[in-house]
C-alpha positions as CSV (number, residue, x, y, z in Angstrom):
1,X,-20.9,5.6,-10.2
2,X,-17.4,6.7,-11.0
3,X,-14.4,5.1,-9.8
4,X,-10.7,6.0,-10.3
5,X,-7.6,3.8,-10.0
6,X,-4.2,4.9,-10.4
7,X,-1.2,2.7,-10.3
8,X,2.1,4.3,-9.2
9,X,5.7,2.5,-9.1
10,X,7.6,3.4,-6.1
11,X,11.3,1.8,-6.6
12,X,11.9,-0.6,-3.8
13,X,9.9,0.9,-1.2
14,X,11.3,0.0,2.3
15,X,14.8,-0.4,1.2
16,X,15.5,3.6,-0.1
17,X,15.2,2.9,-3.6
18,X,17.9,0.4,-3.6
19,X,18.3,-2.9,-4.3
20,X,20.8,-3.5,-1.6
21,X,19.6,-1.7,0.7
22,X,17.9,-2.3,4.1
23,X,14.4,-1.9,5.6
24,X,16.3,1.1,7.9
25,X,16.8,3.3,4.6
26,X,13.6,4.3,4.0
27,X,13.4,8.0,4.0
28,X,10.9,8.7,1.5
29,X,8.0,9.1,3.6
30,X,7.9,12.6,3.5
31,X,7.7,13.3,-0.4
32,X,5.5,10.2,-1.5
33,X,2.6,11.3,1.3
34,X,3.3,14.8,-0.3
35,X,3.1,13.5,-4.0
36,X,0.2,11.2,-3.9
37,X,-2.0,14.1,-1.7
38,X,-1.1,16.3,-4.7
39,X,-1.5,14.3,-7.5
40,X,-3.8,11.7,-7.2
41,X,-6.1,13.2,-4.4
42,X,-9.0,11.9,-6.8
43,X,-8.5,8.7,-7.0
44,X,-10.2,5.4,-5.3
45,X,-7.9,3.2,-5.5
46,X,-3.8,3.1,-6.2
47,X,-2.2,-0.2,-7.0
48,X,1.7,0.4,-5.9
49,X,4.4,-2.2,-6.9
50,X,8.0,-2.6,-5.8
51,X,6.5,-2.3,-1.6
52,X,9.3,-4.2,-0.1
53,X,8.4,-3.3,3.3
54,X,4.5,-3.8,3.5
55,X,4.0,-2.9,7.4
56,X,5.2,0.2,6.9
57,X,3.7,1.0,3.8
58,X,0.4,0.4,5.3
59,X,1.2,3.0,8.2
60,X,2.2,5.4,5.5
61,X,-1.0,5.0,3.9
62,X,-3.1,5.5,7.3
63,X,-2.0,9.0,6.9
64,X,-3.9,9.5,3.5
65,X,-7.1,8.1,4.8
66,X,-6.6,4.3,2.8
67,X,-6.3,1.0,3.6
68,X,-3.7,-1.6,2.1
69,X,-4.4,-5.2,1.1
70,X,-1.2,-7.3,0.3
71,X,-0.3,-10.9,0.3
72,X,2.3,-12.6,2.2
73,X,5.4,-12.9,0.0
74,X,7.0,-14.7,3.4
75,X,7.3,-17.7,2.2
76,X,9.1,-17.2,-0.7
77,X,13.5,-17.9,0.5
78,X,15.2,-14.3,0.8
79,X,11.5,-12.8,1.0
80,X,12.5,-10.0,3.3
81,X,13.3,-8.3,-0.1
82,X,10.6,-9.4,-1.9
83,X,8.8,-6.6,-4.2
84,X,4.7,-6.5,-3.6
85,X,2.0,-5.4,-5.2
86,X,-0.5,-3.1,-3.1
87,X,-3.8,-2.2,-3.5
88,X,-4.6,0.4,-1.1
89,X,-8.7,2.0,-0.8
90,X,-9.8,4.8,0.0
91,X,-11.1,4.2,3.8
92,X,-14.6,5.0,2.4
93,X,-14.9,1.3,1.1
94,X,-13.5,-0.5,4.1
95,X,-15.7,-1.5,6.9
96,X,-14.3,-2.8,9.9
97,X,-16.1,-6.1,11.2
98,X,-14.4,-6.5,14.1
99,X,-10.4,-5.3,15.9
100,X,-8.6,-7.5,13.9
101,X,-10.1,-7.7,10.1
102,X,-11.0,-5.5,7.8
103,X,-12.9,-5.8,4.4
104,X,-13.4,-3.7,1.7
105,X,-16.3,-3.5,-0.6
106,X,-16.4,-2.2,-4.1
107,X,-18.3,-3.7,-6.8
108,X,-18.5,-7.9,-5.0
109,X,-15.0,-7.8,-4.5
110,X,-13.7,-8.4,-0.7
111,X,-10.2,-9.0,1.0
112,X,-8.1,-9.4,3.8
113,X,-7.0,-6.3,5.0
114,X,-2.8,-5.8,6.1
């Protein structure tokens, strides 16, 4: 059984790459959706870091057929521009159990799906 991970850093995602910018400068979309189809098509799993905006993220990964499992950074003072980590799965893994949860399963590991 072969499966691949791939990590990629996208530079404050949710903010346009900057570090003082706001959730409405995204504008990436387009090009990541393009670069991940392209380049890592063959892969299982991608852990992304620097996801400032994890809703939308998780929207944007709908569209490549994966699910995203996050924590909540909410918490944390000044969190709206906190930097995640996301582990999105290919859809292939993740069986619904009901409208409102999702779980994955690969290998005895399960989370809460975003």
């Amino acid at each position: 059984f072969e499966f691949n991970v791939a990590t990629m850093n996208i530079r404050f995602y949710g903010q346009g790459a900057e570090i003082s910018g706001s959730l409405k400068d995204e504008f990436r979309d387009k090009w990541i959706i393009e670069f991940i189809r392209k380049e890592l098509t063959n892969n299982d799993a991608i852990m992304f870091q620097e996801i400032v905006d994890i809703k939308r993220f998780s929207k944007l990964a709908d569209k490549l057929n994966m699910s995203c499992f996050a924590y909540d950074g909410s918490t944390n003072k000044g969190s709206y521009r906190h930097q995640h980590v996301v582990f999105c799965l290919n859809n292939k893994y993740v069986t619904a159990t009901n409208s409102n949860e999702q779980y994955f399963r690969a290998s005895r590991a399960s989370g809460k799906c975003i």
